[in-house]
C-alpha positions in Angstrom: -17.3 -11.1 -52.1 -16.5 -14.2 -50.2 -13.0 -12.8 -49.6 -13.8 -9.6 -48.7 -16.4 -11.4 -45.8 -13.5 -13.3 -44.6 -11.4 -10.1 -44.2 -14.5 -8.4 -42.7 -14.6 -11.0 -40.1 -10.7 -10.9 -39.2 -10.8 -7.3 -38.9 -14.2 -7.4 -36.4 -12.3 -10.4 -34.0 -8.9 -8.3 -34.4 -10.8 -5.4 -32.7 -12.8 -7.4 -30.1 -9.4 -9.2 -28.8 -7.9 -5.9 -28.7 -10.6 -4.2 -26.8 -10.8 -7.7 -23.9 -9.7 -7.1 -20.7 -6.8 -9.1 -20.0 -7.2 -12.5 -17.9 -4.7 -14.0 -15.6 -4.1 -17.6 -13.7 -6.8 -17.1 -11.1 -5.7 -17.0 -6.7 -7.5 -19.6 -5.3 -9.7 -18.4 -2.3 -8.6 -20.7 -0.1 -5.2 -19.8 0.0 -3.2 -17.6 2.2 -1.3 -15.4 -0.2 1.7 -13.0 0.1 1.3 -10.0 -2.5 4.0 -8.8 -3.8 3.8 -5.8 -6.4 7.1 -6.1 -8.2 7.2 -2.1 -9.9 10.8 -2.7 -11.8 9.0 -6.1 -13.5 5.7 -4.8 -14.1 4.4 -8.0 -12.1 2.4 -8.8 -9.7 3.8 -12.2 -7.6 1.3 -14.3 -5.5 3.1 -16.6 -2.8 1.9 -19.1 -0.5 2.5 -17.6 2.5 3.2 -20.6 4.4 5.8 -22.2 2.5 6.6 -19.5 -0.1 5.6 -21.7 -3.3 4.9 -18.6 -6.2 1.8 -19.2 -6.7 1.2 -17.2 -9.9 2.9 -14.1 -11.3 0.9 -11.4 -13.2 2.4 -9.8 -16.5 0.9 -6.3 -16.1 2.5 -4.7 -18.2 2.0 -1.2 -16.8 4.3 1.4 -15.2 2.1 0.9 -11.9 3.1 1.8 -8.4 1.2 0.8 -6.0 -1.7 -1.5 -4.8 -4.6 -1.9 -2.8 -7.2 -4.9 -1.9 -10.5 -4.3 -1.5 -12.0 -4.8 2.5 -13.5 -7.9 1.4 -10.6 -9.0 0.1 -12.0 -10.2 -3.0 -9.9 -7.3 -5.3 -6.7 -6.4 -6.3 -6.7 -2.4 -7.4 -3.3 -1.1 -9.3 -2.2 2.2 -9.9 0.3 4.8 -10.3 1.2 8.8 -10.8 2.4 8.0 -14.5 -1.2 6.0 -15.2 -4.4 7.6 -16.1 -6.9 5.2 -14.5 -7.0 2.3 -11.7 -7.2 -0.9 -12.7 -9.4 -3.6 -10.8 -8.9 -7.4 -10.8 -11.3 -10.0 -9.6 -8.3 -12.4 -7.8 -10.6 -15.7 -7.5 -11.1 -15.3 -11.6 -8.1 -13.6 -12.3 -10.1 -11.3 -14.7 -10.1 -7.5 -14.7 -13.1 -6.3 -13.5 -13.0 -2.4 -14.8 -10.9 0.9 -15.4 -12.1 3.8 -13.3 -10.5 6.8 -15.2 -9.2 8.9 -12.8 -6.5 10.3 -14.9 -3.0 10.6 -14.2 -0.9 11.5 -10.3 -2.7 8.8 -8.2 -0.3 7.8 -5.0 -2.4 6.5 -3.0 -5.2 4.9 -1.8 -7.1 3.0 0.8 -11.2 2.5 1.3 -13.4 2.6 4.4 -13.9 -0.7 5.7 -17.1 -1.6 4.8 -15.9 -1.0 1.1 -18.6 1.7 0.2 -15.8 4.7 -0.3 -12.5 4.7 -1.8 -9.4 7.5 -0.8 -7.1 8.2 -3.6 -4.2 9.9 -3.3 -3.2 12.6 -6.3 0.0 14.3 -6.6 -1.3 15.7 -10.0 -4.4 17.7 -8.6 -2.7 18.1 -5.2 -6.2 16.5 -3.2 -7.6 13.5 -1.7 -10.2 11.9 -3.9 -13.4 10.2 -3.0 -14.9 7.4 -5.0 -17.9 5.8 -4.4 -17.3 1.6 -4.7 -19.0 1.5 -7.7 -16.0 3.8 -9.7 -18.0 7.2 -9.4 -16.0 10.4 -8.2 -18.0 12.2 -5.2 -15.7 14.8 -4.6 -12.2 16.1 -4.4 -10.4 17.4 -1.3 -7.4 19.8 -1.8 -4.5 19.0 1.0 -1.2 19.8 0.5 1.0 18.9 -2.6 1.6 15.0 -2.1 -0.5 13.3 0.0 1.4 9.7 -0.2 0.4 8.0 3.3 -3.3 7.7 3.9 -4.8 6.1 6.7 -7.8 5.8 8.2 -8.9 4.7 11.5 -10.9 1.2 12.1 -14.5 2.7 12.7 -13.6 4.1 9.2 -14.9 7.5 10.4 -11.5 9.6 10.1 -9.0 9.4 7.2 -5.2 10.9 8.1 -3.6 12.2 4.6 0.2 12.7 5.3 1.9 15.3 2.7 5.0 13.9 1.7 6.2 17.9 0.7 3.8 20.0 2.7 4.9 19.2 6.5 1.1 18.4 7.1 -1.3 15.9 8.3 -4.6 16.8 7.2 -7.6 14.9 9.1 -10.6 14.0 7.3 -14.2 13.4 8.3 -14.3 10.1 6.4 -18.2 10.1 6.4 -19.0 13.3 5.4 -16.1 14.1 3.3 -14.9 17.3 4.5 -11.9 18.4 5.8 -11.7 19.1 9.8 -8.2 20.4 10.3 -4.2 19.9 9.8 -1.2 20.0 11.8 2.5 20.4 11.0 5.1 17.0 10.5 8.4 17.1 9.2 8.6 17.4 5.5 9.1 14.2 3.9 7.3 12.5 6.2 6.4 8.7 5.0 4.5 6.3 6.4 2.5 6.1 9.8 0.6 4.5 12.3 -3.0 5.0 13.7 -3.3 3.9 17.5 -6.7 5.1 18.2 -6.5 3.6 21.7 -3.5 5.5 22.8 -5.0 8.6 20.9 -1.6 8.9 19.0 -0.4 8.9 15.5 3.1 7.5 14.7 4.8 9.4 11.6 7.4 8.3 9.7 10.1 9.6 7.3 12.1 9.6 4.8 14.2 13.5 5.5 14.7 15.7 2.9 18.0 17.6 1.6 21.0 16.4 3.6 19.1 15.6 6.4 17.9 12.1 7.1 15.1 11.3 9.3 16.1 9.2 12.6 13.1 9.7 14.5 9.5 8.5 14.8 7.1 11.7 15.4 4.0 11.2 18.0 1.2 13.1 17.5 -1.9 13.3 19.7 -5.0 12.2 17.8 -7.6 14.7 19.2 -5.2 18.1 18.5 -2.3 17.2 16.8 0.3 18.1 19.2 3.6 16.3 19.3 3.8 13.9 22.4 7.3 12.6 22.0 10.2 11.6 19.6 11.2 8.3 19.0 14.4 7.2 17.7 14.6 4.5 15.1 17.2 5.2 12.3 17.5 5.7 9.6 14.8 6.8 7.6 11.2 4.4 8.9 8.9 4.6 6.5 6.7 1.3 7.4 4.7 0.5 10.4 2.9 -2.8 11.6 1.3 -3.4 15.6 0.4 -6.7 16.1 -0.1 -7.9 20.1 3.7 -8.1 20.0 4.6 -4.7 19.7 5.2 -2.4 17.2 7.4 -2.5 14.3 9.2 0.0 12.1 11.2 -1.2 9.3 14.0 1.8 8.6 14.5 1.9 4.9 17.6 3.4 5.1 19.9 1.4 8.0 18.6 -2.3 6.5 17.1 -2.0 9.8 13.6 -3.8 11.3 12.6 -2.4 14.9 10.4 -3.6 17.7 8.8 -1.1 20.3 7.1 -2.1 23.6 3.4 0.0 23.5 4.9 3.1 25.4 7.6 3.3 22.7 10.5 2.0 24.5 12.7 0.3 22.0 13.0 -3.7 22.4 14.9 -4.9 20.1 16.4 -4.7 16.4 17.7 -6.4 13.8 19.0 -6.5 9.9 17.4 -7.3 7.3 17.1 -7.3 3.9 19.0 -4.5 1.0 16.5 -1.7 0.5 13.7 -2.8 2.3 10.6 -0.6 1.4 7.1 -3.0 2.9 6.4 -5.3 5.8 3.0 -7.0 6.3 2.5 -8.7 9.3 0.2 -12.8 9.4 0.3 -15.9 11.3 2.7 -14.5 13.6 5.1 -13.8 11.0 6.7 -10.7 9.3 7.1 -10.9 6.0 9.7 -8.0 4.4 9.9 -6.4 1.1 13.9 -6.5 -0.2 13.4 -4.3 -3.1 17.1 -4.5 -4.1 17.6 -8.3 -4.0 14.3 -9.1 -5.6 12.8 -11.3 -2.5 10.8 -11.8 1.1 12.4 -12.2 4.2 10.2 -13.9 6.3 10.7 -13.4 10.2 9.2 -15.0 13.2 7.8 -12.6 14.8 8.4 -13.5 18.4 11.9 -14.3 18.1 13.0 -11.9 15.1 14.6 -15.1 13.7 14.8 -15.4 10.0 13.0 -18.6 8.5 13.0 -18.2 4.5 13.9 -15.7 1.3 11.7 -16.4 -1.0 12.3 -14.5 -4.4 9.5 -12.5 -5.9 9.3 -10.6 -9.3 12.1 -7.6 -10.1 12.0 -4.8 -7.2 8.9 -5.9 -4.8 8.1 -2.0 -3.0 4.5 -3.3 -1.8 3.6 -6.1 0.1 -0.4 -7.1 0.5 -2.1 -10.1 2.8 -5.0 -12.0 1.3 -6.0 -14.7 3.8 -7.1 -18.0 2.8 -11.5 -18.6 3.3 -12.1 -22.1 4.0 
């Protein structure tokens, strides 16, 4: 009887350590941290982003693709097309917080910035999902096929869904969760910039077939027609605007670009082997080089290189978390 307790008991803890949520080295708050989502190792790498120091690495585990922090930055969400749920980590604890099941095709994803609603992507469904912040679906928006770039503008009251396959940018009352109206973009267009003071929309791409895209597509904000063209080749699929500019990092020439406001083209440079993410802090650039597994961090003013600092195995997302004294 005593033995059979004994098994009893090894059984009950064999099932409650398989059903924890998995714990890992916690990111202090105080730090300034470069995210780096490293999808070919399954990790997630936390630098210092002054001096590059790997701060932790994450053993996830999980085919994810992508990542998003929460507005107060306080959480790291995960997910991917081939996962059927997003995973949430507390960073100061380095525990997970929850699963919200929302099933497999999720591409995307961004939230308002108060943190109340959540934008998911889904390549599965073919829509835009809205979540509430505490993991509860509120509705479903159909756009398109693949709605990977989302963005939404800083008073959080419109959301821009670009279909990667559709040749559309669907515009979405934020707020009210409704769809107001679309307009045409290339097909395969990737990546993209709100400028809500210029009233324009900068569109990436990556081209489809045999033709590559070389060009950044304007768009006016209020009706969707296209303003100008703007050449940066090959293939810019990643946008940051900081009071120096505008940058476009080509994916497929190696190449980083700076634009004056007006889009006049100020300078350019190489950098990196595959780059796929650029995040801009502290007037820095920091660079994603998915191929040879590291950051290339840039000053920002000069377009000098300062440091490579090597990250997990094929880094395609970058995130900012800055430090809270």
């Amino acid at each position: 009887m005593k033995r059979a307790s004994v098994w009893v008991l090894c059984i009950c803890l064999w099932v409650i350590s398989g059903c924890a949520k998995p714990s890992f080295p916690p990111i202090d708050n105080s730090l300034s941290v470069v995210i780096s989502l490293d999808v070919k190792g399954e990790t997630v790498t936390f630098l210092n982003a002054k001096n590059g120091r790997v701060i932790a690495r994450w053993e996830i585990n999980k085919p994810f693709r992508g990542g998003a922090l929460s507005p107060d930055r306080r959480t790291l969400l995960l997910y991917g097309p081939d996962l059927d749920r997003v995973y949430r980590y507390n960073l100061a604890t380095g525990k997970q917080l929850d699963e919200w099941k929302t099933g497999s095709g999720i591409i995307s994803a961004t939230a308002t910035p108060d943190g109340s609603t959540w934008f998911f992507g889904d390549n599965q469904h073919h829509a835009v999902r809205v979540w509430s912040e505490n993991g509860k679906e509120l509705t479903r928006l159909r756009v398109g096929h693949s709605p990977l770039t989302l963005l939404i503008n800083d008073a959080g009251t419109e959301l821009y869904a670009i279909d990667f396959q559709a040749g559309r940018t669907f515009v979405i009352d934020a707020v009210h969760h409704r769809l107001i109206r679309s307009f045409a973009v290339p097909k395969m267009a990737l990546g993209g910039l709100v400028r809500e003071q210029q009233g324009e929309l900068w569109v990436g791409g990556h081209g489809s077939g045999s033709r590559v895209e070389t060009n950044i597509h304007v768009y006016s904000l209020p009706d969707g027609r296209l303003r100008q063209m703007i050449a940066a080749p090959v293939m810019p699929i990643d946008f940051i605007e900081t009071d120096r500019g505008v940058f476009v990092l080509s994916h497929g020439s190696n190449t980083m670009h700076r634009f004056a406001p007006d889009g006049n083209r100020l300078a350019s440079m190489s950098v990196g082997a595959n780059p796929f993410a650029m995040e801009a802090a502290g007037g820095r650039l920091y660079i994603a080089s998915y191929d040879s597994d590291e950051i290339i961090v840039v000053d920002e003013a000069t377009l000098r290189p300062l440091a490579r600092w090597k990250t997990g195995d094929g880094p395609l997302q970058l995130l900012i978390r800055e430090g809270r004294t």
